[in-house]
N, CA, C and O atoms as a Tripos MOL2 file, in Angstrom:
@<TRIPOS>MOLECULE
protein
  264   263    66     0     0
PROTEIN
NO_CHARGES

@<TRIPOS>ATOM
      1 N           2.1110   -5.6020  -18.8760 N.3       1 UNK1
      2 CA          2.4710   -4.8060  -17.7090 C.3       1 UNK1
      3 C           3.4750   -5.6040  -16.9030 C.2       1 UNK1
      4 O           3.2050   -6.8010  -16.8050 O.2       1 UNK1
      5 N           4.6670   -5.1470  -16.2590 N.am      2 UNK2
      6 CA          5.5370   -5.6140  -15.8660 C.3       2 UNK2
      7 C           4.8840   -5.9960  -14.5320 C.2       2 UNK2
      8 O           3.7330   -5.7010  -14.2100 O.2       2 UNK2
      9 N           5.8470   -6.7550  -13.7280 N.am      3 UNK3
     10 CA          5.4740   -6.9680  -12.3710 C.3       3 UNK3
     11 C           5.8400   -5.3450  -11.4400 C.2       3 UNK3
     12 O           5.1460   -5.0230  -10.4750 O.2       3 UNK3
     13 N           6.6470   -4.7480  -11.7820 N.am      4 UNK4
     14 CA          6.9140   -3.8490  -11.2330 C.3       4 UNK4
     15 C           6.0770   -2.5830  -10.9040 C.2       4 UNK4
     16 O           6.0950   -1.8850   -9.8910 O.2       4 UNK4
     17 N           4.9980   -2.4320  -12.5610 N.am      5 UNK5
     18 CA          4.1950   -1.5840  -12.5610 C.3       5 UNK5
     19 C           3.3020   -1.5850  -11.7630 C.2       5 UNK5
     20 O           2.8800   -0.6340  -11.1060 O.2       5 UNK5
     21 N           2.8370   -3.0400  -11.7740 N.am      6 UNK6
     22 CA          1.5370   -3.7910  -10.6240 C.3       6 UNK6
     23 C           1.7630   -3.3690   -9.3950 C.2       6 UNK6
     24 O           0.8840   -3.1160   -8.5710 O.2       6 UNK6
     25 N           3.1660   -3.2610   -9.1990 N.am      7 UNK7
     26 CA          3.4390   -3.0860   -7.4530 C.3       7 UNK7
     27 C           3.4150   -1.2720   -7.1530 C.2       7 UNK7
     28 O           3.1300   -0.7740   -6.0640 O.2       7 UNK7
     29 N           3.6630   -0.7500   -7.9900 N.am      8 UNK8
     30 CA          3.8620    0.8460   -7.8230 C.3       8 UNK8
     31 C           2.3260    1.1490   -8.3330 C.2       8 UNK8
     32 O           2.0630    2.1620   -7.6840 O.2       8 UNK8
     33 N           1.2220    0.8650   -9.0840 N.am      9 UNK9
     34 CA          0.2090    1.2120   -8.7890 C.3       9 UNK9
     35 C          -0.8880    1.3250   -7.4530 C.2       9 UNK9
     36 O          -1.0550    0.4130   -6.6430 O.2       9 UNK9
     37 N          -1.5380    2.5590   -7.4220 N.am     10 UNK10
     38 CA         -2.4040    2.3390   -6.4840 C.3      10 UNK10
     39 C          -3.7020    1.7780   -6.4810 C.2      10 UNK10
     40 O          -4.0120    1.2440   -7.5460 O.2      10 UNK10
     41 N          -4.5350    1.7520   -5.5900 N.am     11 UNK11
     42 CA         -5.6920    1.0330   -5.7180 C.3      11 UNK11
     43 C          -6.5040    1.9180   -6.3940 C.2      11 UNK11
     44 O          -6.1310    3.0910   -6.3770 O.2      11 UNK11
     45 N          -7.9930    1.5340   -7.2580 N.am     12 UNK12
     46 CA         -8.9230    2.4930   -7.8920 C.3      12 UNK12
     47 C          -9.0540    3.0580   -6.6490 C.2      12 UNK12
     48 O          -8.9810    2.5340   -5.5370 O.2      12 UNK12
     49 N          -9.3720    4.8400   -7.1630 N.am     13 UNK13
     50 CA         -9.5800    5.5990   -6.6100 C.3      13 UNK13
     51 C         -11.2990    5.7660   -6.1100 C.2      13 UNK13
     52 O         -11.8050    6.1030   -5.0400 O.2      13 UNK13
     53 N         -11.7150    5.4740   -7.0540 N.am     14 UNK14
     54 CA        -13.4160    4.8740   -6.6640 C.3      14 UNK14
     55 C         -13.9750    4.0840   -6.4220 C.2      14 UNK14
     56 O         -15.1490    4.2980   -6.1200 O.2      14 UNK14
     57 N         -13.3870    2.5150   -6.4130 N.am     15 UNK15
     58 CA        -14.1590    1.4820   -5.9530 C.3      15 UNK15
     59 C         -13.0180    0.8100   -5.2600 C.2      15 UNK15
     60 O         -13.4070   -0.2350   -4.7380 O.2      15 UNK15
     61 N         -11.7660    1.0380   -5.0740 N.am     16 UNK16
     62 CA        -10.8900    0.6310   -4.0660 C.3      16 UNK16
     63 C         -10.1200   -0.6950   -4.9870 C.2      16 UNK16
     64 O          -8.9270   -0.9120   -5.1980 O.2      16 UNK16
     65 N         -10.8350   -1.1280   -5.2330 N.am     17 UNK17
     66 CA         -9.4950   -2.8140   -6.2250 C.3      17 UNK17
     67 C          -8.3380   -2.9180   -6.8320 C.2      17 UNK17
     68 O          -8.0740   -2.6640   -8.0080 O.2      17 UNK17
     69 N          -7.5630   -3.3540   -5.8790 N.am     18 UNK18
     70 CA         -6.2320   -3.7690   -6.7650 C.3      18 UNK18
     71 C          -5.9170   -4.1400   -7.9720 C.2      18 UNK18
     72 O          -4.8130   -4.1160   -8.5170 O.2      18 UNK18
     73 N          -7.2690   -4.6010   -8.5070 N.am     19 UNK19
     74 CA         -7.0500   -5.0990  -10.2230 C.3      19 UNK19
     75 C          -7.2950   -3.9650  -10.7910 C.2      19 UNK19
     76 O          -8.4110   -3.6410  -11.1990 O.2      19 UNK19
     77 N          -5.8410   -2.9740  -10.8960 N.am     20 UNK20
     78 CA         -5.8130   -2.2140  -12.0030 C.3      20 UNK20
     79 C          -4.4710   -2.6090  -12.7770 C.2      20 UNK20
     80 O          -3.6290   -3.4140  -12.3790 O.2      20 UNK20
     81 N          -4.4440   -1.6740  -14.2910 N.am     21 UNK21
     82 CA         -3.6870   -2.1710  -15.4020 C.3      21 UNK21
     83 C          -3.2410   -0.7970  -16.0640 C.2      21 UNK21
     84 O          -3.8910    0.1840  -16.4270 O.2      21 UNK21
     85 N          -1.7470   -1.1300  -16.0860 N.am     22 UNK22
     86 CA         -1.3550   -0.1640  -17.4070 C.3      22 UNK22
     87 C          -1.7870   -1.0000  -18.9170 C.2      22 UNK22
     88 O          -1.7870   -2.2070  -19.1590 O.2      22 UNK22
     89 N          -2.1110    0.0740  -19.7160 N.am     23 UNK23
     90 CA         -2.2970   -0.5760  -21.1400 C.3      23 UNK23
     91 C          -1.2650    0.2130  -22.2040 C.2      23 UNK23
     92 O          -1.1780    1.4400  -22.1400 O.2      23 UNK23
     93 N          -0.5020   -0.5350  -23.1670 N.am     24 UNK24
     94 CA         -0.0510    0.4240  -24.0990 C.3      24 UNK24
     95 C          -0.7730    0.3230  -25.0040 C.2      24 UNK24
     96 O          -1.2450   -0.7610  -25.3460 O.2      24 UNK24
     97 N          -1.0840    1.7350  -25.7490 N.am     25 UNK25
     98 CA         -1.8670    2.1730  -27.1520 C.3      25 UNK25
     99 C          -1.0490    2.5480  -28.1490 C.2      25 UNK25
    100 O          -0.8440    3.7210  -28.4630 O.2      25 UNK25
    101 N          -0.5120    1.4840  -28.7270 N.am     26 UNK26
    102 CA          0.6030    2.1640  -29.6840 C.3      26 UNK26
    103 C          -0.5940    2.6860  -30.8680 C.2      26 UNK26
    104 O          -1.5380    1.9420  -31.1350 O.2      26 UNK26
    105 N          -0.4020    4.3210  -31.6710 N.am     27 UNK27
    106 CA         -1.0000    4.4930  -32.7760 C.3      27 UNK27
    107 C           0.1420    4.9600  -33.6630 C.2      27 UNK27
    108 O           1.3310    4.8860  -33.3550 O.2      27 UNK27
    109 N          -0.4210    5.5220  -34.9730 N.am     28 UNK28
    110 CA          0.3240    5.9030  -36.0410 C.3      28 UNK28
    111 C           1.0970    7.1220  -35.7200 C.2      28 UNK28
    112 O           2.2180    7.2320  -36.2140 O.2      28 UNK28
    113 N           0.5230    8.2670  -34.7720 N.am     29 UNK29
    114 CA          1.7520    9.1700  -34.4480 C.3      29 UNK29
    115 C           2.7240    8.7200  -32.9460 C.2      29 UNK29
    116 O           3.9400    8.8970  -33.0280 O.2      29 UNK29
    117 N           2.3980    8.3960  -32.1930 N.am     30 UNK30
    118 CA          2.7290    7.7440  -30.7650 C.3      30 UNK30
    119 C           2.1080    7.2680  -30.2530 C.2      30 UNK30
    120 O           0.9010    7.3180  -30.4900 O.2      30 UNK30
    121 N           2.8160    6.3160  -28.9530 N.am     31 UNK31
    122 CA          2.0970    5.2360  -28.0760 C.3      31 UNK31
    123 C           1.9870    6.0060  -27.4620 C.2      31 UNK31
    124 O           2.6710    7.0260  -27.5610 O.2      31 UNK31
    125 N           0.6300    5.7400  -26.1420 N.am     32 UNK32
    126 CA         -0.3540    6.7190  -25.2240 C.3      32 UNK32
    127 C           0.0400    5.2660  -24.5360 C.2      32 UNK32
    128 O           0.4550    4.1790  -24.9360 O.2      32 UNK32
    129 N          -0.3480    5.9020  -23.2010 N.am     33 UNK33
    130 CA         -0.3810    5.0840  -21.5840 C.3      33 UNK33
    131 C          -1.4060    4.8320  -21.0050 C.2      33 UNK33
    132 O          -1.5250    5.9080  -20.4200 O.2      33 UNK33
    133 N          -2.1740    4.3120  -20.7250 N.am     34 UNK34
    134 CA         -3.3180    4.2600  -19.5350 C.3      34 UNK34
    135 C          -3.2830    3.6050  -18.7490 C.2      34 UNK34
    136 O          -2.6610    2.5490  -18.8570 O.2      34 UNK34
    137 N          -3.8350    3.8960  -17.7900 N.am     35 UNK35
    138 CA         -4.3280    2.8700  -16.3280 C.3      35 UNK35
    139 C          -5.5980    2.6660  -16.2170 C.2      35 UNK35
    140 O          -6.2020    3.7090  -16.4660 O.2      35 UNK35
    141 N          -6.2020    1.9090  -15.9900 N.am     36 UNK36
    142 CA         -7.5240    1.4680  -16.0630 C.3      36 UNK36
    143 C          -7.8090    0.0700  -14.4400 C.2      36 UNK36
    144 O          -7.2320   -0.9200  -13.9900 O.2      36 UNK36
    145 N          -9.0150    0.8770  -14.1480 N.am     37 UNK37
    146 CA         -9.4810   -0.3370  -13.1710 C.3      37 UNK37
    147 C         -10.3480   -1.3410  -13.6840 C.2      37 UNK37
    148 O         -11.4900   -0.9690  -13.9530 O.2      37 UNK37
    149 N         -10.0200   -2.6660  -13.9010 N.am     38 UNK38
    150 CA        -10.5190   -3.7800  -14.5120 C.3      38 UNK38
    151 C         -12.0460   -4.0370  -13.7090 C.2      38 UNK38
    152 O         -13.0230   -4.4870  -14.3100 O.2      38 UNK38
    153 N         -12.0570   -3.6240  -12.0850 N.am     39 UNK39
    154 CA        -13.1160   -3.9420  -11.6880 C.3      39 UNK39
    155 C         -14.4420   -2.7480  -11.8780 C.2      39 UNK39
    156 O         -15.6350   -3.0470  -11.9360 O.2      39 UNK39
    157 N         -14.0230   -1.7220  -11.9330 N.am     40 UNK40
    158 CA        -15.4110   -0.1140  -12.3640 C.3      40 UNK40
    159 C         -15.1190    0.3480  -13.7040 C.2      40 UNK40
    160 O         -15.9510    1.0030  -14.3300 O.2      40 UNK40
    161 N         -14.0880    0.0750  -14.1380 N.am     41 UNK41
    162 CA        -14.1150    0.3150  -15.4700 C.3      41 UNK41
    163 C         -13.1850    2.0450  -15.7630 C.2      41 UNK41
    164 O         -13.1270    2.5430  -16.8870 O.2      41 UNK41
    165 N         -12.6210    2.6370  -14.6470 N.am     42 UNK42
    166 CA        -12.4910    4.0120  -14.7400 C.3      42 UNK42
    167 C         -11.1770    3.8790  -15.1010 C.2      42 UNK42
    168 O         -10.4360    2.9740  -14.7160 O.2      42 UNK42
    169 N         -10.8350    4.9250  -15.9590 N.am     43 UNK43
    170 CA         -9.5860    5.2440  -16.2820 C.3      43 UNK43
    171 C          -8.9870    6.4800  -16.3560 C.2      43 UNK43
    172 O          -9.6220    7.5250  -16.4990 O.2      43 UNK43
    173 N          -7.6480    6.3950  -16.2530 N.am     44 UNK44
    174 CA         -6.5020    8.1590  -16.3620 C.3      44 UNK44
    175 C          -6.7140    8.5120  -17.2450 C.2      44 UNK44
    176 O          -7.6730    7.9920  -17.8140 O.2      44 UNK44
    177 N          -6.1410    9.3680  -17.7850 N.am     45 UNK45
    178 CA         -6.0300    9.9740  -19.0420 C.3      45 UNK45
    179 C          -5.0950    9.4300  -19.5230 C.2      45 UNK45
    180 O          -4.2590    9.0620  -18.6990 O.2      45 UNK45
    181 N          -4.7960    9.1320  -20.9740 N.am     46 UNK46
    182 CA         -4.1180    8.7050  -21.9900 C.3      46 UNK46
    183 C          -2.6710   10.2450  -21.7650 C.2      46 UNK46
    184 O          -2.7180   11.4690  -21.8910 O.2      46 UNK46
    185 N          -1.6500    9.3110  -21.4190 N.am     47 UNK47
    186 CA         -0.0730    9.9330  -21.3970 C.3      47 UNK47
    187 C           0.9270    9.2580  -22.0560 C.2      47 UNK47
    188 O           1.1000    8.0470  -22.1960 O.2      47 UNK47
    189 N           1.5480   10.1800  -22.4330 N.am     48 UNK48
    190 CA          2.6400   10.0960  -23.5810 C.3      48 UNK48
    191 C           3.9460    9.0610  -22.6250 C.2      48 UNK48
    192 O           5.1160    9.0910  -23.0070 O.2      48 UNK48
    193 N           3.7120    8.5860  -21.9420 N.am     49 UNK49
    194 CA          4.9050    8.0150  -21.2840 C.3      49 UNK49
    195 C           4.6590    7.0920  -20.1490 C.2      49 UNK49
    196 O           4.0840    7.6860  -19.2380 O.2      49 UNK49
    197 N           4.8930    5.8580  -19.8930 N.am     50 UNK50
    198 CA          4.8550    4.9540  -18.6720 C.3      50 UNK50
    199 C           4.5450    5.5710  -17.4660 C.2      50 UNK50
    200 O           3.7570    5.2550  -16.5750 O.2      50 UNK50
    201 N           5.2550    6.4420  -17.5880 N.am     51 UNK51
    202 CA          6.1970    6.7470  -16.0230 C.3      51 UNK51
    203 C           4.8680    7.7700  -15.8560 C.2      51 UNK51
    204 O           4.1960    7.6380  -14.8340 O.2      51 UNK51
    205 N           4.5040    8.7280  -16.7880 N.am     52 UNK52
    206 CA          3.4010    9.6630  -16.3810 C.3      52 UNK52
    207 C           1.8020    9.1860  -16.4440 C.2      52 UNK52
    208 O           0.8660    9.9440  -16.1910 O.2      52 UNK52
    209 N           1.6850    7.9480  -16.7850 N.am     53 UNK53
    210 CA          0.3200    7.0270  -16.5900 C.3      53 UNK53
    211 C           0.1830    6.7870  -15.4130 C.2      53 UNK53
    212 O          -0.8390    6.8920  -14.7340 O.2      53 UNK53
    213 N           1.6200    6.3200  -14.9970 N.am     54 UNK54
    214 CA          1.3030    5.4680  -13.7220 C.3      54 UNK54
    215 C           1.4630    7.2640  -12.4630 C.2      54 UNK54
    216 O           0.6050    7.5180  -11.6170 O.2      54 UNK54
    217 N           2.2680    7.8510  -12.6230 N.am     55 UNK55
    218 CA          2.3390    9.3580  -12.1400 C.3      55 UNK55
    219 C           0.7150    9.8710  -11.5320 C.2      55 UNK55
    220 O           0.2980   10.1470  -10.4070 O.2      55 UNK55
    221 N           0.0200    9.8280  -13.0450 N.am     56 UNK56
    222 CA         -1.3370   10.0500  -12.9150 C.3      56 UNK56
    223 C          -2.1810    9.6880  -12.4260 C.2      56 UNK56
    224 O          -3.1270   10.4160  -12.1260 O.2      56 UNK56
    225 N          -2.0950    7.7200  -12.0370 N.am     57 UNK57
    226 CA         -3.4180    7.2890  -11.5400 C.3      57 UNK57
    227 C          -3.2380    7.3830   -9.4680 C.2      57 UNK57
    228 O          -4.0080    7.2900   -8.5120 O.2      57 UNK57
    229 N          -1.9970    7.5750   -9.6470 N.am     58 UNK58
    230 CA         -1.1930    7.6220   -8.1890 C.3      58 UNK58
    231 C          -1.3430    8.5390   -7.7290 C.2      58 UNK58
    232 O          -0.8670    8.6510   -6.6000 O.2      58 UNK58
    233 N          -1.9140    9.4500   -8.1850 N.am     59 UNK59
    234 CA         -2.0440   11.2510   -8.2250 C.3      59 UNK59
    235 C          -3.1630   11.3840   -6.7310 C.2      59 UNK59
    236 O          -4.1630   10.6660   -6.7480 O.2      59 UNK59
    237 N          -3.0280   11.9230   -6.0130 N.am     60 UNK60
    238 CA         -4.0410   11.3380   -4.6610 C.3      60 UNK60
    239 C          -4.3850   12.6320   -3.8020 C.2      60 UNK60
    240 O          -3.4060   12.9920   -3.1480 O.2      60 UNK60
    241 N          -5.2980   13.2780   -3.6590 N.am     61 UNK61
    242 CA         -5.9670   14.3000   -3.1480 C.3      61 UNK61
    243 C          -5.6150   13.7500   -1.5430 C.2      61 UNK61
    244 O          -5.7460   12.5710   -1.2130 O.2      61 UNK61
    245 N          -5.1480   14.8310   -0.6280 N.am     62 UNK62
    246 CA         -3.9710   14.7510    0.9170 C.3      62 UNK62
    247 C          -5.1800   14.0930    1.7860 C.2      62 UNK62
    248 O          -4.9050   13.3630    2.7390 O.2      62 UNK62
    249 N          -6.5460   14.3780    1.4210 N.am     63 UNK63
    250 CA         -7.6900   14.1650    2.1020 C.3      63 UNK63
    251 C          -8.6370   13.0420    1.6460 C.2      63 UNK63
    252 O          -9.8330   12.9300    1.9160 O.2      63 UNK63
    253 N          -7.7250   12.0900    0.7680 N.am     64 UNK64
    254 CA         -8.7240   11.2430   -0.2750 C.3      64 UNK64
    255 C          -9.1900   10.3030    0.5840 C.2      64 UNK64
    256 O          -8.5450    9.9960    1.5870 O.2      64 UNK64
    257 N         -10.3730    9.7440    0.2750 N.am     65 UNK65
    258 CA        -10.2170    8.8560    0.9960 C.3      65 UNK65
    259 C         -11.0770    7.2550    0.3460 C.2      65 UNK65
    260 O         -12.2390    7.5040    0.0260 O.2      65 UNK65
    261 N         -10.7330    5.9680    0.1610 N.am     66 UNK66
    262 CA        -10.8620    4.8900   -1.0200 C.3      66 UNK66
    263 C         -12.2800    4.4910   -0.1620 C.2      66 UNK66
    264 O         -13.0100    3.5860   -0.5650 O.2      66 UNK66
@<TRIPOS>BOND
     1     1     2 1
     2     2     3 1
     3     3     4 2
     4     3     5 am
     5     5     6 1
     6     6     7 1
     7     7     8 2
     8     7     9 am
     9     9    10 1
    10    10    11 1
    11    11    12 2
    12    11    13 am
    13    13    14 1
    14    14    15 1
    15    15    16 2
    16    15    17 am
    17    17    18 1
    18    18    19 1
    19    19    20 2
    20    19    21 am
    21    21    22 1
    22    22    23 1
    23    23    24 2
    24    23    25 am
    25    25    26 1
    26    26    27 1
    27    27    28 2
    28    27    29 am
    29    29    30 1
    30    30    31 1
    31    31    32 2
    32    31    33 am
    33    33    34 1
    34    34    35 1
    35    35    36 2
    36    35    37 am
    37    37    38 1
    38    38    39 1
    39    39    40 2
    40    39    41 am
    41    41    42 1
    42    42    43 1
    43    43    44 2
    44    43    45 am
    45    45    46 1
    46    46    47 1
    47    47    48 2
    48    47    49 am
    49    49    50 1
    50    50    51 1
    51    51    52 2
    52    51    53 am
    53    53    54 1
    54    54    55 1
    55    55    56 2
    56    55    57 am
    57    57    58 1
    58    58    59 1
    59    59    60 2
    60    59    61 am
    61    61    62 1
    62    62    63 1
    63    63    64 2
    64    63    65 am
    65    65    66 1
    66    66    67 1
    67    67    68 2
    68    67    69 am
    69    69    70 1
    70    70    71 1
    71    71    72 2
    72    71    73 am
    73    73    74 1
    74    74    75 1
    75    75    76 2
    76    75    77 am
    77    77    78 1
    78    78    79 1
    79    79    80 2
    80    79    81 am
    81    81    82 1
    82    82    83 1
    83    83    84 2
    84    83    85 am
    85    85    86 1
    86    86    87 1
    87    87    88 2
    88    87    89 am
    89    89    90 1
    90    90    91 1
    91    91    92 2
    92    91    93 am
    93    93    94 1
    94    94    95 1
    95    95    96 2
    96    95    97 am
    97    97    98 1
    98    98    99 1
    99    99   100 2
   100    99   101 am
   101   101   102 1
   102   102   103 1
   103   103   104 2
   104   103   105 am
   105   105   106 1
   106   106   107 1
   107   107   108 2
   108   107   109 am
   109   109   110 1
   110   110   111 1
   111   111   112 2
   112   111   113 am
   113   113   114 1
   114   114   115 1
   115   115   116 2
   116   115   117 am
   117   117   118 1
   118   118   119 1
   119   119   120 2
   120   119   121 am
   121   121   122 1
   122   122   123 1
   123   123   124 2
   124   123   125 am
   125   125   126 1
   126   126   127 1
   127   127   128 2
   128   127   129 am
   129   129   130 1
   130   130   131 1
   131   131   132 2
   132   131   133 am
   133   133   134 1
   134   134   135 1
   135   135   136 2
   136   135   137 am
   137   137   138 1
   138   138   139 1
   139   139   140 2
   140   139   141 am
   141   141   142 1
   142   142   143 1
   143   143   144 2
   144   143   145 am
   145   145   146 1
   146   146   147 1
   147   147   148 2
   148   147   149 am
   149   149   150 1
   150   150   151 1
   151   151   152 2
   152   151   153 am
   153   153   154 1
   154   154   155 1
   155   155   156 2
   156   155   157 am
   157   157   158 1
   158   158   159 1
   159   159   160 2
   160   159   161 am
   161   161   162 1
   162   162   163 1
   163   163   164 2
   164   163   165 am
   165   165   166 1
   166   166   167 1
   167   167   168 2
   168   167   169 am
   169   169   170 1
   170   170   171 1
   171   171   172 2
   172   171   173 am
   173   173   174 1
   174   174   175 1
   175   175   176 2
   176   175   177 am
   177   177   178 1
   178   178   179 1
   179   179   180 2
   180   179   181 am
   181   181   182 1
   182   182   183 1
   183   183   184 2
   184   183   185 am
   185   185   186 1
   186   186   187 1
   187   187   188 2
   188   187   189 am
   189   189   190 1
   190   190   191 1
   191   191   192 2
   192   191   193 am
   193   193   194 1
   194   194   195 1
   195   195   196 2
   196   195   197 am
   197   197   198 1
   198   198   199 1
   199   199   200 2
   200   199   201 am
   201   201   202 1
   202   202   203 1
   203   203   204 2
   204   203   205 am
   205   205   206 1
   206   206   207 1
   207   207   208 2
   208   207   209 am
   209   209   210 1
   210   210   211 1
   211   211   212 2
   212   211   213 am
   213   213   214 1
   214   214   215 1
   215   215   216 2
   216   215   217 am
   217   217   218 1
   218   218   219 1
   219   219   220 2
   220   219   221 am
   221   221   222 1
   222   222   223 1
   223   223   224 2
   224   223   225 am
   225   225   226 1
   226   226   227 1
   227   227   228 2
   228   227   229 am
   229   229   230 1
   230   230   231 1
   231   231   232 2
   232   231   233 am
   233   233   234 1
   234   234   235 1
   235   235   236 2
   236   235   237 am
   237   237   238 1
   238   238   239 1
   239   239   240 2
   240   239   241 am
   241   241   242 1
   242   242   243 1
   243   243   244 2
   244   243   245 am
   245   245   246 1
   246   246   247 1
   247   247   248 2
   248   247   249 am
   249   249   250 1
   250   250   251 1
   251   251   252 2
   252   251   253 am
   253   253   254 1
   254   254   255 1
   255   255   256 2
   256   255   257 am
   257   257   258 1
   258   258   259 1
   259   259   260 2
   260   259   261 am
   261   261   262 1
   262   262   263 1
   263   263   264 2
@<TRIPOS>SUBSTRUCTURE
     1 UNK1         2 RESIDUE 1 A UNK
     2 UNK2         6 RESIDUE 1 A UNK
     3 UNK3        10 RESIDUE 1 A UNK
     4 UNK4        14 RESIDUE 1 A UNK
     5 UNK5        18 RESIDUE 1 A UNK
     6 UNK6        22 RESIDUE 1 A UNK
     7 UNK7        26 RESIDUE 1 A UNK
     8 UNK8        30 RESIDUE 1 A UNK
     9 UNK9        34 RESIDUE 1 A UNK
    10 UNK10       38 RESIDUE 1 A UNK
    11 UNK11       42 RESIDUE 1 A UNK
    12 UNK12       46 RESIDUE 1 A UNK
    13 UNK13       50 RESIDUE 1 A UNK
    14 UNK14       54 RESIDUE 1 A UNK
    15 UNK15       58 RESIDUE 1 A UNK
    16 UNK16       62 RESIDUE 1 A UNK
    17 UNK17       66 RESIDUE 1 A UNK
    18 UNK18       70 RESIDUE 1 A UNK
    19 UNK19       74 RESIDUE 1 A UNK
    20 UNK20       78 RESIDUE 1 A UNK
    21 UNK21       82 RESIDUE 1 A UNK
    22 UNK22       86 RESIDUE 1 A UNK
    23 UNK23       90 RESIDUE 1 A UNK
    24 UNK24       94 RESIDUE 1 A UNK
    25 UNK25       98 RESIDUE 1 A UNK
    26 UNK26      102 RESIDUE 1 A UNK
    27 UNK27      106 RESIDUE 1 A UNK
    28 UNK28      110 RESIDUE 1 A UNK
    29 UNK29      114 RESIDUE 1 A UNK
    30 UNK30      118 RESIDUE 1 A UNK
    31 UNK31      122 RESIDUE 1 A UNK
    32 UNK32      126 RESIDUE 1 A UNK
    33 UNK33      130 RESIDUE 1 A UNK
    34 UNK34      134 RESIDUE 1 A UNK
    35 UNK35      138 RESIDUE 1 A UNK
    36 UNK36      142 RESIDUE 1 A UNK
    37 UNK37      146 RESIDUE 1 A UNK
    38 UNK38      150 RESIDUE 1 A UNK
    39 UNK39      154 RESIDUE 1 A UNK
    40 UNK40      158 RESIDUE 1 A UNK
    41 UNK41      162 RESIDUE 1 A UNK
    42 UNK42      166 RESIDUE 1 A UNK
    43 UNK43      170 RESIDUE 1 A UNK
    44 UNK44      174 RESIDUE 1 A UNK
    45 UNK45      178 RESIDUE 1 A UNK
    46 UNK46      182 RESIDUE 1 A UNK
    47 UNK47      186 RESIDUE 1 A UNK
    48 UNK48      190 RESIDUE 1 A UNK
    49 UNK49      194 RESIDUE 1 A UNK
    50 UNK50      198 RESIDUE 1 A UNK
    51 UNK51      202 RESIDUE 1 A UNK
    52 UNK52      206 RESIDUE 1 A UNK
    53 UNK53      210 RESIDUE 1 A UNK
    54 UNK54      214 RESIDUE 1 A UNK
    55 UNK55      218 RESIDUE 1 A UNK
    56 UNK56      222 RESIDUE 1 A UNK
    57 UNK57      226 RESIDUE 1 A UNK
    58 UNK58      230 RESIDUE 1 A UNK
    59 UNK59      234 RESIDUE 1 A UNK
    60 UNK60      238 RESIDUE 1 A UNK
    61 UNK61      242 RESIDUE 1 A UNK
    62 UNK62      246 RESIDUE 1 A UNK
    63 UNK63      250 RESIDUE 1 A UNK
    64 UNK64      254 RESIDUE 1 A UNK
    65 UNK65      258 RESIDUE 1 A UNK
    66 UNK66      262 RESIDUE 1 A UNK
């Protein structure tokens, strides 16, 4: 994960910690994306692209609250 990704992620959405991670899953038809919080263990959904992993875990309900 670049330094860049680290900085444009948000915090887990359920237990609040900055230690989250993009992962790449390269398989035999395409690489998948995830974000994952290292400290609860929760993760996005598996996306076809960087940009829509990190899209996804950033994804934030107007009323959320960590």
């Amino acid at each position: 994960m670049s330094k860049t990704d680290k900085e444009t992620l948000k915090p887990c959405p359920f237990c609040g910690s900055n230690e989250v991670q993009l992962y790449v899953c390269p398989n035999e038809v395409k690489t998948a994306y995830v974000v994952q919080c290292i400290d609860c263990g929760v993760s996005s959904a598996y996306m076809h692209s960087r940009k829509d992993a990190i899209e996804m875990w950033n994804r934030r309900n107007e009323n959320e609250k960590i």
